[in-house]
C-alpha positions in Angstrom: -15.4 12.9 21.4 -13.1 10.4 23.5 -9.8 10.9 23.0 -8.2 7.4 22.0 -4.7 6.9 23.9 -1.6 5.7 22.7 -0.2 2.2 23.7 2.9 2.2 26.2 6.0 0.3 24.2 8.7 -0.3 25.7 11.9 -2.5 25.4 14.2 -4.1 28.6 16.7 -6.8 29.0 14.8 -9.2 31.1 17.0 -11.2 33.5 14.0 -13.1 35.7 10.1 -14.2 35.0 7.6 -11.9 36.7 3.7 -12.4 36.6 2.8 -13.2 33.4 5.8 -12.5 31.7 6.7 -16.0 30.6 3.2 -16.6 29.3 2.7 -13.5 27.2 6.5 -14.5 26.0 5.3 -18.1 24.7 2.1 -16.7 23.1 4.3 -14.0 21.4 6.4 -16.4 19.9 3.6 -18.9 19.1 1.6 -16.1 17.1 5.3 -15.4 15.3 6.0 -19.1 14.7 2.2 -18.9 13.2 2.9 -15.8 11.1 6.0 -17.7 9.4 8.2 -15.5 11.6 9.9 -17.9 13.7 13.2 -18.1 14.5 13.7 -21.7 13.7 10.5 -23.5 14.3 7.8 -23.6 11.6 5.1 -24.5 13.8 5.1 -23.9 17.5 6.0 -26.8 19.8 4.1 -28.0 23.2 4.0 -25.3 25.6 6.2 -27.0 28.1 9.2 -26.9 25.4 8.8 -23.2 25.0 8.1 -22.3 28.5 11.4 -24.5 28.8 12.9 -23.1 25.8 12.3 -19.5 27.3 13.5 -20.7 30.5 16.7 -21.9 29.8 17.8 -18.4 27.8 17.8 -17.0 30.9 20.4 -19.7 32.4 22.8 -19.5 29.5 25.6 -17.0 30.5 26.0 -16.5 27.1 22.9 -14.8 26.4 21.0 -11.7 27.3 17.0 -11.8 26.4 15.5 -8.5 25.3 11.5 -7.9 25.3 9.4 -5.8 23.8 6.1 -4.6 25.7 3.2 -3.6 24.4 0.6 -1.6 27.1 3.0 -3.9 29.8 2.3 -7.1 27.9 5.7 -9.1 26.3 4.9 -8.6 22.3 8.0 -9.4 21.2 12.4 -10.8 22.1 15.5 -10.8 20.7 18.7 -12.3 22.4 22.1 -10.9 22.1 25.1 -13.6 22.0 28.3 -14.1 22.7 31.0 -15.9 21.5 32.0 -18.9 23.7 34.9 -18.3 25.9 37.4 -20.6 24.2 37.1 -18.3 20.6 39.2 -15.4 21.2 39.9 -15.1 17.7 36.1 -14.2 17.0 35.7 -12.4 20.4 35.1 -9.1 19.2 31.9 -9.9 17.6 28.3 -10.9 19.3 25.4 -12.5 17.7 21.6 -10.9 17.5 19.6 -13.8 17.5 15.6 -15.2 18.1 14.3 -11.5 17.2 10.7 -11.4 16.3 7.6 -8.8 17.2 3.9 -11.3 17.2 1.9 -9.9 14.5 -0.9 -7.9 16.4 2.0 -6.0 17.7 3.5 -4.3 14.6 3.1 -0.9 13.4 4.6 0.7 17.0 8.5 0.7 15.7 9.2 -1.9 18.5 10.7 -3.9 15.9 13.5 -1.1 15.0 13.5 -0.5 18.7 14.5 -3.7 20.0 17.5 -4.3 17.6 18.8 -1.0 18.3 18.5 -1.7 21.8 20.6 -5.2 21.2 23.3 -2.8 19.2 23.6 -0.5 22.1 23.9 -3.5 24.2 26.3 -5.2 22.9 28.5 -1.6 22.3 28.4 -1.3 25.7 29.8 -5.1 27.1 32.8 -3.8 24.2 31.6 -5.7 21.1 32.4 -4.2 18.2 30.9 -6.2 15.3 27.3 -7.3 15.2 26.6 -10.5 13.2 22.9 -11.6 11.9 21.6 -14.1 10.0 17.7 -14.3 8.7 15.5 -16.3 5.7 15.2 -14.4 2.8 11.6 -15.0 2.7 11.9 -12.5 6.2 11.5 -9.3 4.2 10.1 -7.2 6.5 13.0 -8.5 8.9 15.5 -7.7 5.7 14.3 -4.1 4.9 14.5 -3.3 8.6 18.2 -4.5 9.0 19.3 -3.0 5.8 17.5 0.4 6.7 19.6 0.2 9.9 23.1 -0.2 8.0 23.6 -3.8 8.3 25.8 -4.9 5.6 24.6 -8.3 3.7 28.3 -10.1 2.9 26.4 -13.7 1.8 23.6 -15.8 1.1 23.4 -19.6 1.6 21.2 -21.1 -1.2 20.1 -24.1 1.2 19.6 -22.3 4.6 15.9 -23.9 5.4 13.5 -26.2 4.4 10.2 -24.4 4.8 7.2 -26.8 3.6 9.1 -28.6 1.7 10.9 -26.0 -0.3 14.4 -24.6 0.0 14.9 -21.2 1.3 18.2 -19.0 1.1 19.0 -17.4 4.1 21.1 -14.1 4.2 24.2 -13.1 6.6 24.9 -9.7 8.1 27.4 -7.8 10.0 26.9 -4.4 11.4 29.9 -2.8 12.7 29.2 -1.1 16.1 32.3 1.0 16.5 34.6 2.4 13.9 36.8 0.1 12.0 40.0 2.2 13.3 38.8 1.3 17.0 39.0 -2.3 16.4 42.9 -2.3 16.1 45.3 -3.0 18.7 
């Protein structure tokens, strides 16, 4: 009998390109966008405006990029936001953003891992409110923040026109500390 291995996951910040990492990044989020599980698009764009896309994450100080790997290969990002300078009254709270795993890459828990790898991110840089928003349509997205204790607190009826129909979207919070640590 051969004894069939386990794939290597893993999740990372990633704060520069290397090999193919920007490739495997772009064909992630093209077989996402393909699956209905884009984060904005509904069909992928030219490669040059996702390799650009992808590029200029990594430029905005704003933003940290998180991967998930599959056997080494990028399956899979979310980004982790902050607040722009000028909004002190909001900045307490970061944004998760642009997550998605490609299809052939579910069933590992990188999903799960990823956003609780964003949470512990964002606990650590002192944020103590985690804000979401996804499509309702995004069930599997839905049950997976839920499961994780993300509180929904509204739904916009209008949030996206997906082929030509209307689609709510839902907004979540998650608070990262407890609420008595948040006081002055």
């Amino acid at each position: 009998m051969s004894e069939t291995k386990a794939p290597k996951t893993a999740v990372e910040r990633l704060e520069a390109f290397a090999r193919t990492d920007l490739e495997d990044l772009c064909d992630a989020a093209e077989d996402a966008i393909k699956a209905g599980g884009g984060f904005g698009w509904l069909a992928a764009p030219p490669r040059h405006i996702m390799e650009a896309y992808w590029r200029g994450v990594l430029l905005v100080p704003e933003r940290r990029l998180f991967v998930a790997r599959l056997d080494g290969t990028i399956c899979g990002s979310a980004q982790l936001g902050r607040p722009p300078r000028n909004n002190e009254a909001q900045a307490f709270a970061a944004q998760l953003t642009s997550n998605f795993i490609a299809p052939w890459a579910r069933g590992h828990g990188l999903a799960r891992r990823i956003v609780l790898t964003v949470e512990d991110a964002a606990r650590a840089a002192g944020f103590a409110i985690l804000n979401l928003d996804v499509r309702a349509t995004q069930e599997a997205a839905i049950q997976l923040y839920e499961s994780l204790g993300y509180v929904r607190w509204g739904t916009h009826p209008a949030y996206a026109r997906v082929e030509g129909q209307t689609i709510p979207g839902h907004f979540y919070f998650k608070r990262l500390v407890p609420e008595a640590a948040m006081l002055p």
